[in-house]
C-alpha positions, 0 to 999 in steps of 0.5 A, a space after each residue: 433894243 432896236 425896237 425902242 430906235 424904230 418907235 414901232 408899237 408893241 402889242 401882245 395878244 393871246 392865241 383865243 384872239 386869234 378866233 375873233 372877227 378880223 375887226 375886232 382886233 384892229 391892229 395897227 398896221 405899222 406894230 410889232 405883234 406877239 402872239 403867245 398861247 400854248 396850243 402849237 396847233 393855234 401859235 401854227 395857225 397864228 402864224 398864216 394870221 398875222 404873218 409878221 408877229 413873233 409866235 411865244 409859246 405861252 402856257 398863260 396859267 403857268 407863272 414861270 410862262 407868264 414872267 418869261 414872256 415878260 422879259 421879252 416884252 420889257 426887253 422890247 422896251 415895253 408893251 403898248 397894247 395888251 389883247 386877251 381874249 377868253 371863254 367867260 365860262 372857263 374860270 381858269 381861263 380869266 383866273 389866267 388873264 388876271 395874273 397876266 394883266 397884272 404880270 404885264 402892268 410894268 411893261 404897259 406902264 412904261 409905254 402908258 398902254 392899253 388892255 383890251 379883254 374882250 370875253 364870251 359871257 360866262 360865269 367867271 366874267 363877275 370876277 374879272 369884273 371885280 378884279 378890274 374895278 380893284 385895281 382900275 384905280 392904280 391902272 388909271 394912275 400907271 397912264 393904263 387904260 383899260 376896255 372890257 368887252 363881254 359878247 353875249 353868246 346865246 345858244 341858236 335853237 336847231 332848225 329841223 
């Protein structure tokens, strides 16, 4: 509970951020990052990353993962910016992001919060695309918003 004295954001963000360009993510300079994931060799490179974030190893497609990692968070009074980042191609993959976007709602409600989904273009991007228009009214109503990213990743022909 010391967290909810000190005032420090909170923000949650899965170990695929973690291989985006530093500016991308912007954090916050003063926040309490969690980086949660479930390959120990990225929660290990997350450490040298972000060298003050909390490391939970999270296996995201997991729901029993997902709602432990939610208590953490609700006891650190809240959650302030979610950052999930995926491969668009990988259904399962988004499937995961969705369950955890909405597995996270009540701590991001509590602090009015932010989700960034930031997703390589891909074949499951027109279910995430749907799923956040569904539910894009009640996040609006939660005080919840809400960025979509999608990079186009295009394939560089070999130089010979």
């Amino acid at each position: 509970m010391a967290l909810l004295e000190t005032g420090r954001k909170v923000i949650l963000i899965n170990d695929a951020v973690l291989g985006l360009p530093r500016e991308t993510l912007a954090l916050d300079q003063d926040a309490r990052v969690f980086v949660a994931g479930r390959s120990l060799v990225q929660m290990t490179l997350a450490e040298l990353a972000v060298p003050d974030a909390q490391m939970i190893l999270t296996d995201f497609r997991q729901s029993a993962s997902l709602s432990a990692l939610n208590s953490t968070l609700q006891a650190a009074g809240g959650l302030d910016r979610l950052v999930l980042a995926a491969n668009g191609d990988e259904s399962e993959t988004v499937f995961s992001l969705m369950c955890a976007v909405l597995t996270f709602r009540p701590a991001l409600r509590r602090r009015r919060g932010r989700i960034d989904l930031i997703l390589e273009d891909g074949r499951a991007v027109g279910s995430l695309v749907e799923f956040l228009q569904r539910i894009g009214g009640t996040l609006d109503l939660d005080g919840i918003s809400t960025e979509l990213r999608i990079s186009d990743v295009r394939a560089v022909p070999a130089v010979a």
